[in-house]
N, C-alpha and C positions, 0 to 999 in steps of 0.2 A: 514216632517222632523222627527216626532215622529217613522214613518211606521220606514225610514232607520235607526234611532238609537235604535230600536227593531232589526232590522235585523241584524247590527251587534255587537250588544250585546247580541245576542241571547234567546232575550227575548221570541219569538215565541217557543222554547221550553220548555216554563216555564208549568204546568200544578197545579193543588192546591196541589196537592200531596207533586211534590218539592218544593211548596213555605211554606204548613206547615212546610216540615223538614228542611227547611232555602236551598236549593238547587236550585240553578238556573235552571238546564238544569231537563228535564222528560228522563229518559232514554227508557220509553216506546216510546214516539214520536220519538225519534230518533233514536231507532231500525226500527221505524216503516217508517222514513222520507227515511234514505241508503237506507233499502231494496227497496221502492219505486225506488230510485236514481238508485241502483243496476240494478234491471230487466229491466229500462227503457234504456239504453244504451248499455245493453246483446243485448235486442231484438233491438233494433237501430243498431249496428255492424252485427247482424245475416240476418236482413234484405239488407245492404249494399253488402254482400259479397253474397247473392245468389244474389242480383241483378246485381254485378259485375260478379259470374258465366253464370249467362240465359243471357244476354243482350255479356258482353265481352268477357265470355269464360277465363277468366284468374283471378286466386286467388294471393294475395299479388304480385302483378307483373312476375307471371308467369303462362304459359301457359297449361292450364288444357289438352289439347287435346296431347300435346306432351307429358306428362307426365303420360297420359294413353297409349299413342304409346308406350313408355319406358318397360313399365311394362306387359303390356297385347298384344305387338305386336313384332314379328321376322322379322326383315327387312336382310335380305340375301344379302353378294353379292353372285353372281357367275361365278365365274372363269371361263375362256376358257380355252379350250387347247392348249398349245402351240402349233408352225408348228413345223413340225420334219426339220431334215437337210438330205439331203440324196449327195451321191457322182454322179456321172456322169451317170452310171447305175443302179440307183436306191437303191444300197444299203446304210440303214441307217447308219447314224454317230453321231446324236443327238437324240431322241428317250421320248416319256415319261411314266413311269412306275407307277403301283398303290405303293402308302406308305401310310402311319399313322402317324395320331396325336395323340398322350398320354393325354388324358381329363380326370380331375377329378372330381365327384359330392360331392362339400360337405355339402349340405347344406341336415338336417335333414326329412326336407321336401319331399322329394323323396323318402321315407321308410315309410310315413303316410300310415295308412291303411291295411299294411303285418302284416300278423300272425307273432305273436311273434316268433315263430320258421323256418319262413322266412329270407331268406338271406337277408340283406339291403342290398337298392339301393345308399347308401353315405357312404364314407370314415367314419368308426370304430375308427380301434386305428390307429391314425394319426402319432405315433410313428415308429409300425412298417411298414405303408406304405413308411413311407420315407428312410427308412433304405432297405426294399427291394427293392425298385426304382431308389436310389440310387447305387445299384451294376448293372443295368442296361442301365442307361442312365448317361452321361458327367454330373452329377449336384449332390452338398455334401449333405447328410441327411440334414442339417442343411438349407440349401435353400429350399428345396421342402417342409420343416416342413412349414416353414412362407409363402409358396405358400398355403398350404392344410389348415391354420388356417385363414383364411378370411372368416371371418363371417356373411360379408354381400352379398357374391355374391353363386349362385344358384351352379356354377363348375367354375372350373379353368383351363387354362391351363400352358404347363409350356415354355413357349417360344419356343427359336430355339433348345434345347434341348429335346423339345417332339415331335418333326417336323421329315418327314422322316424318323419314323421307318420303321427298314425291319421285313416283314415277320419273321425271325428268330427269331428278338428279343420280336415280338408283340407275337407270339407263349407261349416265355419265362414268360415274364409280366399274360399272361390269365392263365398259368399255375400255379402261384401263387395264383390264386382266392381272389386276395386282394378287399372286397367291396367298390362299389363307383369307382372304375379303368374301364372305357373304351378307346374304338379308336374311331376315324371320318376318314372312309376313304381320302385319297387326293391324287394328284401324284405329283411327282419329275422329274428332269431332270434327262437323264440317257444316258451316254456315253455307247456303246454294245464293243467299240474297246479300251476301258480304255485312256492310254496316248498316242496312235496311233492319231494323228491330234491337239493333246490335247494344243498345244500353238498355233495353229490358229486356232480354233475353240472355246476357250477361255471357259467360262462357263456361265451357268445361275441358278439361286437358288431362293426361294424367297423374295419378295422384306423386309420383315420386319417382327418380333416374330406374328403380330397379323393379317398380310396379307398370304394367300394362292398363291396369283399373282407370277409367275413365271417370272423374268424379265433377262434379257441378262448384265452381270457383265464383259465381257470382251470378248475381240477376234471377232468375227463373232458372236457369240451371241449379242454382246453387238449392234454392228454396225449398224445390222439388226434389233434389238427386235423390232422397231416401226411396222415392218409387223411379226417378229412372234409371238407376245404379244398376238392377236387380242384385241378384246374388250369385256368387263367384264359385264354383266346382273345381275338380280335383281330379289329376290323371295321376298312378304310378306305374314306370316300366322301368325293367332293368337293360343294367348296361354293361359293356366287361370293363377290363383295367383301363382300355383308350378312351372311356367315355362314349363309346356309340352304342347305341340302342342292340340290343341282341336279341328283341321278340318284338312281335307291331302288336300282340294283344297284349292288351295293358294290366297290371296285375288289380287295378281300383279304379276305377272310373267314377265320378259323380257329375252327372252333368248340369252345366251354369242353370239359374233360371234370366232369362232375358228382363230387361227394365220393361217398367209401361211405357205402355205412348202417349204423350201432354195435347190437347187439341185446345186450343187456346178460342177468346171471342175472337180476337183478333179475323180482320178479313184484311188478306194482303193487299186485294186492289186498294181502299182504301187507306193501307197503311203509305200504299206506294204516294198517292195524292199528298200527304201528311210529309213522309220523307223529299220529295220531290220539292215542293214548295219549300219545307226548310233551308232544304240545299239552294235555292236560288237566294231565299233571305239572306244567307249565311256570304254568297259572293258579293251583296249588291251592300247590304251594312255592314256586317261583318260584327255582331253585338257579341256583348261577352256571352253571353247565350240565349238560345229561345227555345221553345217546344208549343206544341198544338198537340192537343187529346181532343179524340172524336167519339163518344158515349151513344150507347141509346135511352132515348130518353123516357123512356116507356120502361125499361129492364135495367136498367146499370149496367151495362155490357160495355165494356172496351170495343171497342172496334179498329182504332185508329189510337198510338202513341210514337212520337217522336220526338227528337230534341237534336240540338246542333252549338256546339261540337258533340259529334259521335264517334265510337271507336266500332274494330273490325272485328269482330271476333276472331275470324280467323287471323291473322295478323300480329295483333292487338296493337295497331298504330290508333294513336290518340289514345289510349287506356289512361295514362297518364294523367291528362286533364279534362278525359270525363267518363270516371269511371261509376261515379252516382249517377241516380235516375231522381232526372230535377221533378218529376210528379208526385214520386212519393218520397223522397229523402231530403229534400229542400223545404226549409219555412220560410217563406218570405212574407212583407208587406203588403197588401193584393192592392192599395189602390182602392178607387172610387169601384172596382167592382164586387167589393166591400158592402156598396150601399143596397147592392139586392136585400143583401140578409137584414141589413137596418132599417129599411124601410118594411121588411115584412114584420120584422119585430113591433116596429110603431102602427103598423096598420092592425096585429093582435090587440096590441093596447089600446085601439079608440085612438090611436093619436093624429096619427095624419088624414086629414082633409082636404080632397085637391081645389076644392075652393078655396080654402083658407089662407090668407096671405099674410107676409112677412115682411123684416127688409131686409137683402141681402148685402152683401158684401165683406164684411166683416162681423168678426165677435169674439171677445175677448175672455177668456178661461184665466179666473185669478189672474197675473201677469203676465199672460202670454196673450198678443192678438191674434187671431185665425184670419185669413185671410179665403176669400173665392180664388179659382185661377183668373177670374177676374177681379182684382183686387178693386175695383170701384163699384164692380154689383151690378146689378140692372135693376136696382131701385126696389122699391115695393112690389114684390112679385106673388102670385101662388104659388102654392107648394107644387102642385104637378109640375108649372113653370122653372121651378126651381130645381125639382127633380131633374127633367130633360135638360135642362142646364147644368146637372154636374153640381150644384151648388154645397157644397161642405158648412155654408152657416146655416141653410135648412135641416142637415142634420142635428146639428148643435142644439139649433132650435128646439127640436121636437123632443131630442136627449134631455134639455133639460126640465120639461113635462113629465118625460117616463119616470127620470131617475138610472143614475147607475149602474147599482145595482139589479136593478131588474132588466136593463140591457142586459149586462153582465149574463145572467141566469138563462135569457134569450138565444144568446149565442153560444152558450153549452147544449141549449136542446137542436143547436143546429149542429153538433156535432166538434164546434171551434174544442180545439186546447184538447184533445186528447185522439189518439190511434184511431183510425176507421177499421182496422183489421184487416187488411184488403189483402193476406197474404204474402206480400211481396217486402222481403229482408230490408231491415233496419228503418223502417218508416219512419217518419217525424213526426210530433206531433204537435208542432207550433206551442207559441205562448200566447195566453190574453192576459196581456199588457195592465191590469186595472190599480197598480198599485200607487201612483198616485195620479191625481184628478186630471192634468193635462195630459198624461197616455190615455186615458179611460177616455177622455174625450176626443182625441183625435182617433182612438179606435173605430167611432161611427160611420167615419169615414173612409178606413181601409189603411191609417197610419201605426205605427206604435205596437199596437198588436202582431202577431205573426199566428199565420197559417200553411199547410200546404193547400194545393192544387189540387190532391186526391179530395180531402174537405171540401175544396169549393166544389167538385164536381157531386159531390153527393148531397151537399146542403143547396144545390140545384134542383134534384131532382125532385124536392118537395112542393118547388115553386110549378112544376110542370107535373106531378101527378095528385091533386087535392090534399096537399100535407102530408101525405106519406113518401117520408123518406129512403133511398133504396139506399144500399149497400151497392160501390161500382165493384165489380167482378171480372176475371180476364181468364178465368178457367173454366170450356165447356165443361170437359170431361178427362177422368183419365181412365185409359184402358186399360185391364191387365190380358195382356197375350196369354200367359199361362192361364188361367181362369176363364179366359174370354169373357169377361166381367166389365163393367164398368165402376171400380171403385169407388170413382167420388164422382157427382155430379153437379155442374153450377147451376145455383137457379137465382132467379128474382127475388130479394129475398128486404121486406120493410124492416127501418132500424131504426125507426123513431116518426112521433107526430109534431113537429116543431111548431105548425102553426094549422087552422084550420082549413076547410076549404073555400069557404069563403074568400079568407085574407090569400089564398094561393090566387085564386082568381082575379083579386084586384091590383096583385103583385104583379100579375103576367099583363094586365092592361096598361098599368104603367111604364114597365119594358119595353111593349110595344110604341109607347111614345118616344120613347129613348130615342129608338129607330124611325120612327113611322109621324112622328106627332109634329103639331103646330111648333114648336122651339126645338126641338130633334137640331143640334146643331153638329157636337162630334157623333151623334149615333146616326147619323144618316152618310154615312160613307161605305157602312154596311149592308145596306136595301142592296137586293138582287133583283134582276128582270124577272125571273121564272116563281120565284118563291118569296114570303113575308118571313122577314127575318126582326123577330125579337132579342135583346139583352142589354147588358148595361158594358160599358166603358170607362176603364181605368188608366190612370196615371200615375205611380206611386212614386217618392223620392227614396233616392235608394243611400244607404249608409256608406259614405268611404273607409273602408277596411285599415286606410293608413293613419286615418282623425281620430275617428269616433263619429262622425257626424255626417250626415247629410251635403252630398254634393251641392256645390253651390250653381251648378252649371245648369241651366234650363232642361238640355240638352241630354245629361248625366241620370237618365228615369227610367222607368218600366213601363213599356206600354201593356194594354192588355182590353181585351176582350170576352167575354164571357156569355153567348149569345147560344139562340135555337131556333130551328126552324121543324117545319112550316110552326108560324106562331098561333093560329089555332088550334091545332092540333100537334103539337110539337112531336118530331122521330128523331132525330138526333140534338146532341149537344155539342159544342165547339170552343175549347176552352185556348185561346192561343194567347201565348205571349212573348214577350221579345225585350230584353235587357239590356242596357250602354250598347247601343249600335256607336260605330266607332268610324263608319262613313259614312259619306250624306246625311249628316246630321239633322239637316233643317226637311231635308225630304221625309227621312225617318220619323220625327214628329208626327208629322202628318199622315204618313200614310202606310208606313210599314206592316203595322197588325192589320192592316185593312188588305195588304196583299199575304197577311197570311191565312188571314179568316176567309176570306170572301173564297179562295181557287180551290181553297178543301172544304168547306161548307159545299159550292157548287157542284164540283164534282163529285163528294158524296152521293146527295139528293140524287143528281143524274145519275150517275151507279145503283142507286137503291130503288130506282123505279119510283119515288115519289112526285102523287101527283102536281104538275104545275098549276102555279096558280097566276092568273094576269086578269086584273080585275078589268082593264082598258083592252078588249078585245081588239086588236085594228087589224086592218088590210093584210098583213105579214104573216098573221097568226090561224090558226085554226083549230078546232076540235076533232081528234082523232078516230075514226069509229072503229067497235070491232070486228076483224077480219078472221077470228081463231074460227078455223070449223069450213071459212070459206073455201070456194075454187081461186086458187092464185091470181090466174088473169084476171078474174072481176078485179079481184083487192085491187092489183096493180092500175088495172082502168079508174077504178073510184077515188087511188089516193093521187095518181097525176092529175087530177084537177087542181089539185092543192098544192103539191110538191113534185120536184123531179130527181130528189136526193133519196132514190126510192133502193135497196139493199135485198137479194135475194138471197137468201143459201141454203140450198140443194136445188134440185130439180124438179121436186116432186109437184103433186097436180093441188093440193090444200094446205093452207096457211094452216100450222100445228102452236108458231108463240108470236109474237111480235113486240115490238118496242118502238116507238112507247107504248103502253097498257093504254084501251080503251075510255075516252073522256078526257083526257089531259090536252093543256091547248098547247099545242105545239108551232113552232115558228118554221116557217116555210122554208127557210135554209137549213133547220136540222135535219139529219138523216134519220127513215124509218125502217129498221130492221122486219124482214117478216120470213119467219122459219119455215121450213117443209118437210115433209117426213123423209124427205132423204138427208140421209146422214153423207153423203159423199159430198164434199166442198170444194169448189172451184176457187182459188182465191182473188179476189178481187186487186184494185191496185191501189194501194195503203196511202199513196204519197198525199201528203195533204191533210191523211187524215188525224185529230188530234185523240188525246192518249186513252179520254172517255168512250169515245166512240170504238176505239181497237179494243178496248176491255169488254166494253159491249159487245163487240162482235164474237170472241174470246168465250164468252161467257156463253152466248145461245148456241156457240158451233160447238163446245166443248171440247175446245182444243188446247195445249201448248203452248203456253207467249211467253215471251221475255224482253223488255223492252229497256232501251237504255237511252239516258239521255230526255228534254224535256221537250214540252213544245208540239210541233206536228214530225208527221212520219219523214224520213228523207230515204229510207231505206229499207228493206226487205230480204230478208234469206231466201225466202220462193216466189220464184215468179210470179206476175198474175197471170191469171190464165191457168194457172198449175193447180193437180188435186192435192192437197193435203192429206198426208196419212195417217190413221189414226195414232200411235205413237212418234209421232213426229214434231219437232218444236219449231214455233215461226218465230224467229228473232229479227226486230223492227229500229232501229235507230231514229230518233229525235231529234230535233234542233227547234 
């Protein structure tokens, strides 16, 4: 009892000292007691925490080994290369290019060691780096300043602002000799044809300010990214306190696997024709939009897709307002080219017979009147009659025969109101309209209902291969580099028998009236010299987004065409259309879709070597024979009786290809290509000549071309007279 009221009373630091001078406590003992207290629970903690480093590896609950990782280790990813995209023959359309990232070092440390009159290796006056970096890159003095003043990190960079510089500007920047300013190489997506495919090809950029990962953002890039992404690997190397590297062998390495490559049906010449033509639409009306797709009509192959307005991928000027793809993301009203599918319906069912007549002009659905675009009719006509006239109350007619309903059922096995699958993100898949009797009935004729573009082109195909319907496709193949495999392959592939073959045949005779026949009045704008061109023509009225309703302006329509050639034997399909043109209105009417159908239709065919057809042989014209196999000069002796637009290239002593192919009636002022086994080419002189014929030539020399600009040639990169070399490119200007 005594010991504990010593202990706290603290009599144990009494000493004689403090008890002579009446003071309880010895202040020697108890400096002397702490410091004991002191060192004894220093070295107790000091012991605890190595023994928690050697035994657990972690200080105050954190991980010593990771926090040496942090500091003294470079853990890498590394990025694959993306796959490229390429067109049907190889040529690129997606691509990836070296760029630059803008890296700053600001951390002092990096300059340790240099002669004082050494350049530093760290950002100086942080003032005027930013101010000169700023007149070079999208980012205000004032942001890059509180980028370059972080104090605790070794460099910085500066987001998606320092991402993808070009060359140009990375030139610009060194030339400034600002200290502490370098680059890290890296590459970018890189479109080579700008906004040539630019809305179905969509873009890819990378994923995030602090990721290099190249991902697919839209269109075809985006669709696809999961094969052209590939997969991203892994460097580690160490480094000392200043952050640089202290060995070049890596302590991990995993190397990327590269993306595949996408080879599309796509064929560029073609697409150029498609783009080209838009772009003149696009100056001369200026509609709120149009596009043209060019199909084969044998396979469902894309070949040709456009639209306008289009944006750049690289760039991405116009993204804004047209970042869907009106083919397959758009439903619209299609118009009288509508009545393909309705007339094939009524010809399954026994109903239409083109003798059989009617009256037209009007006809009246419960309360509503229908009217023709000729609202007084031409009287008592036939049905073909009536057909090739566009007529809306012969469909009505014959609708009200079938019924309904069994329309209705008709144009589901054509594919209406639900997804083609065609691969390509966010597809639409229209409505049919049946839900009361005056939609159901202005549906026949291409009103009220809604479809895309992708639908009508594949509820085409039925009409042009004996009721089976294809599937349109735009993917030859994709490659894998690592595998050297072809993982997916497109093919030809039936997706329905909507009608038989019969009724396909008497569909396609009626088409050809559209164009070709006795009352043929809008589908004879379409007829070409060279070739028989089948299909139907539309007009639809389009909704004002600000009413609810139907423009009331004549003017305020859709035009469209939906046509194929040759019509006996149909090779391609040509679906164009063209919405609220917004000048020359009254020209527009008339003849807009006609100049966008007719110069891609033509130019295709002549691109695709198909044979011409001219049933009225005359004076101008002739049949071409073959020359493959021949001695040159004969050829050349036997074809200047006929023509003097005679085209050599090489030197050699025997015609190896020629163009046109043997049997086709050719016209005396076209030019005839004839190849030779030499491969060295002299180039001729371009001027004059128009853009089929330099693809033609392009195409048999296998060379190089780039052409800009529409029309005929004004210009040339290499002389005539000059040999061309084989990696060498000829770029041609237009007017």
């Amino acid at each position: 009892m005594r010991k504990l009221r010593k202990l706290l009373t603290l009599k144990f630091l009494e000493d004689q000292q403090s008890i002579e001078n009446e003071s309880n406590i010895s202040k020697k003992r108890t400096k002397m007691i702490f410091t004991t207290l002191f060192v004894f629970f220093f070295v107790w903690i000091l012991i605890y925490n190595i023994g928690q480093m050697s035994f657990l590896g972690t200080i105050r609950g954190k991980n010593l080994s990771e926090i040496a990782d942090k500091k003294y280790k470079i853990d890498s990813v590394l990025e694959p290369n993306r796959g490229k995209i390429y067109d049907r023959n190889g040529n690129v359309l997606a691509d990836n290019i070296e760029s630059y990232k803008l890296i700053a070092v600001v951390s002092d440390k990096a300059s340790e060691g240099l002669e004082d009159d050494a350049p530093r290796k760290h950002v100086v006056d942080v003032s005027k780096t930013a101010e000169e970096l700023s007149k070079l890159i999208n980012l205000s003095k004032e942001a890059i300043e509180k980028i370059l003043k972080n104090d605790k990190a070794y460099q910085v960079e500066f987001g998606s602002y320092g991402k993808d510089i070009n060359v140009e500007t990375k030139r610009k920047i060194e030339d400034l000799k600002l200290p502490g300013i370098k680059f890290e190489t890296t590459t970018k997506r890189y479109y080579p044809n700008g906004s040539l495919l630019g809305n179905f090809l969509g873009f890819a950029q990378t994923s995030s300010d602090d990721s290099d990962l190249i991902v697919g953002k839209l269109g075809i890039e985006r669709v696809f990214d999961y094969y052209l992404r590939g997969k991203s690997g892994r460097i580690v190397y160490a480094r000392d306190a200043w952050g640089k590297v202290v060995s070049n062998i890596p302590a991990t390495e995993v190397k990327p696997v590269n993306g595949a490559d996408l080879y599309l049906t796509i064929d560029k010449n073609i697409q150029g024709f498609v783009d080209n033509t838009l772009k003149d639409i696009h100056d001369k009306y200026e509609p709120e939009s149009a596009f043209a797709v060019v199909m084969s009509a044998k396979t469902g192959e894309i070949l040709g897709i456009g639209q306008t307005p289009a944006f750049n991928p690289n760039t991405k000027e116009n993204l804004d307002k047209a970042w869907t793809n009106a083919v397959f993301n758009s439903a619209v009203e299609p118009g009288s080219t509508m009545k393909t599918f309705s007339l094939a319906i009524m010809m399954e069912n026994n109903i239409f017979d083109p003798n059989k007549y009617y009256k037209s002009g009007s006809y009246k659905v419960y309360d509503t009147t229908i009217y023709d675009h000729n609202k007084n009719g031409w009287g008592t006509i036939s049905y073909r009659h009536g057909f090739q006239e566009s007529s809306n109350t012969l469909m009505l007619t014959m609708l009200e025969q079938l019924g309904r309903d069994k329309f209705k059922l008709g144009l589901e096995k054509f594919g209406f109101g639900k997804k083609t699958g065609s691969l390509y993100e966010n597809e639409a898949s229209g409505q049919l309209a049946f839900n009361n009797v005056v939609s159901a009935s202005t549906s026949v004729f291409g009103q009220g209902s809604t479809v895309t573009p992708i639908q009508m082109l594949q509820a085409e195909t039925a009409i042009l291969n004996e009721g089976n319907m294809l599937k349109p496709y735009f993917v030859k193949r994709i490659h894998d580099n690592y595998q050297n495999i072809d993982v997916n392959v497109g093919r030809k592939e039936i997706v329905g028998n909507p009608i038989s073959k019969n009724t396909a045949e008497r569909v396609k005779e009626e088409l050809y009236g559209v164009v070709n026949g006795e009352w043929s009045a809008g589908g004879k704008k379409y007829r070409l010299d060279d070739y028989v061109v089948a299909g139907k023509t539309g007009t639809a009225e389009v909704v004002n987004p600000e009413t609810g309703v139907y423009y009331k302006s004549t003017y305020k329509v859709m035009h469209s065409f939906l046509g194929y050639a040759p019509s006996d034997n149909p090779e391609i399909v040509v679906y164009a259309v063209i919405k609220l043109p917004s000048k020359k209105e009254n020209e527009s009417y008339s003849n807009s879709v006609k100049e966008l159908f007719n110069p891609v239709m033509q130019s295709s065919l002549d691109y695709l070597n198909i044979k011409k057809v001219n049933e009225n042989i005359s004076k101008d014209t002739y049949s071409i024979n073959n020359y493959i196999g021949n001695n040159i000069n004969n050829s050349i002796n036997d074809l200047s009786t006929n023509t003097k637009n005679i085209v050599v290239l090489g030197s050699g002593n025997s015609v190896t290809n020629q163009f046109p192919s043997a049997d086709n009636i050719v016209n005396k002022n076209d030019k005839v290509f004839l190849l030779t086994e030499d491969t060295q080419y002299i180039l001729p002189n371009f001027k004059g000549w128009s853009k089929a014929d330099v693809l033609r030539y392009a195409e048999l020399a296998n060379i190089k071309i780039s052409i800009e600009g529409n029309g005929y040639v004004k210009e040339q990169s290499i002389l005539p007279g000059k040999y061309i070399k084989p990696d060498e490119e000829l770029k041609l200007k237009l007017s």
